[in-house]
C-alpha positions as semicolon CSV with decimal commas, in nm:
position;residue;x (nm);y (nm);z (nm)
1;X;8,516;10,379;10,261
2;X;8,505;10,279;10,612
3;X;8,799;9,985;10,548
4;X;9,027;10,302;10,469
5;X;8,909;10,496;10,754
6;X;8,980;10,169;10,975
7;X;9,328;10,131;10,852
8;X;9,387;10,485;10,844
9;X;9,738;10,445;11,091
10;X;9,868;10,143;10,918
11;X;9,777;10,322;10,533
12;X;9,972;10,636;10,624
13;X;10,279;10,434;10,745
14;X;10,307;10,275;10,385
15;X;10,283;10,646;10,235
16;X;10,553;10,774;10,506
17;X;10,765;10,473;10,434
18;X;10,684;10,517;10,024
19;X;10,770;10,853;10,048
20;X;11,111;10,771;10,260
21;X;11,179;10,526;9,991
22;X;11,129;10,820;9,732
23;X;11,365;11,053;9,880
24;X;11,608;10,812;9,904
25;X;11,625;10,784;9,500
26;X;11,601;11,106;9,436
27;X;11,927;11,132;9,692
28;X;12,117;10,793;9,470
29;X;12,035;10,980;9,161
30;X;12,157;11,297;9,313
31;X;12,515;11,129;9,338
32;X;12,746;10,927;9,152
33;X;12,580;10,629;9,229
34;X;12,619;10,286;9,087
35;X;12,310;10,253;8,837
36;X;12,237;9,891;9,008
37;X;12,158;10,061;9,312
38;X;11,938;10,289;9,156
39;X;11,741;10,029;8,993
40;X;11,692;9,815;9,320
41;X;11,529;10,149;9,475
42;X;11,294;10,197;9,182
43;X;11,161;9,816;9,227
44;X;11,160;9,835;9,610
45;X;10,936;10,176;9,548
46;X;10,726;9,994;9,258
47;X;10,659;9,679;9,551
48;X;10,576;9,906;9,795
49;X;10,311;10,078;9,600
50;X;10,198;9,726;9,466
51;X;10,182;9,666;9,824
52;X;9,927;9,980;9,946
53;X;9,755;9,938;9,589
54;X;9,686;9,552;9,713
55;X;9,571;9,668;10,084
56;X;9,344;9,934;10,003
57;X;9,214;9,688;9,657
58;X;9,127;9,416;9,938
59;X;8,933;9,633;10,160
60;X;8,766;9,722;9,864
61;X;8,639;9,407;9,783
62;X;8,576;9,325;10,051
63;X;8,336;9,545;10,182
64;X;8,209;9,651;9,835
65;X;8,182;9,376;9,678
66;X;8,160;9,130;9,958
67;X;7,868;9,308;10,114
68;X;7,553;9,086;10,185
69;X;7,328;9,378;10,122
70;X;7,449;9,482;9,737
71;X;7,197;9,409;9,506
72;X;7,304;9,254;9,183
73;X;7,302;9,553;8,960
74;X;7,481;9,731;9,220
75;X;7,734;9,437;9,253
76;X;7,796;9,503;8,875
77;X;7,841;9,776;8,890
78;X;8,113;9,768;9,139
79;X;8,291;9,508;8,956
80;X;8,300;9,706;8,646
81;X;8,482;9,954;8,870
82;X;8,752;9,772;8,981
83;X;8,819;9,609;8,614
84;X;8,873;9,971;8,512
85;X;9,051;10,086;8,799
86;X;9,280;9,765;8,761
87;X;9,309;9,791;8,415
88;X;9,423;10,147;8,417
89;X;9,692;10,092;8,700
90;X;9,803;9,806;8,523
91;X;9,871;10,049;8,226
C-alpha cells in the first residue's frame, strides 16, 4: 500500500485529530452537557472518519484499481474487494 505509506504524515493527523475529537465527547458526556452539543460531536466524529475512510478508499483505487499493469481477473478481483469492504462499512 504504497499510497498509505506516502500519506503516512497527513493519515496520522486525521487519527490524532479523530482521536482529539473522541476525547472531547467522552469529556461532553462526562458533564451535564446540553444533549445538542453532544450530538454535533458525534456527527463531526462520524465526518471525520467519512473523511480518512474517503482518503485512504481513493488511494486505493487509485493505485489498485487504476494500475495499467492489473490484469483483468486481477482487476476483478479488486473490485469485488472494495464492494465488500464498502458494503460492510456502510453497514
Amino acid at each position: 500500500m504504497a499510497h498509505v505509506a506516502n500519506q503516512r504524515d497527513k493519515l496520522l493527523l486525521r487519527i490524532r485529530k479523530i482521536r482529539g475529537q473522541a476525547d472531547g465527547l467522552e469529556k461532553l458526556l462526562n458533564s451535564d452537557t446540553d444533549c445538542m452539543k453532544v450530538l454535533q460531536q458525534i456527527a463531526a466524529l462520524r465526518g471525520a472518519v467519512n473523511g480518512l475512510m474517503g482518503e485512504v478508499l481513493e488511494g486505493h483505487i487509485r493505485d489498485h484499481l487504476g494500475a495499467d499493469d492489473l490484469s483483468p481477473e486481477d482487476r476483478a478481483e479488486e473490485v469485488d474487494d472494495v464492494v465488500k469492504l464498502l458494503r460492510s462499512y456502510m453497514k
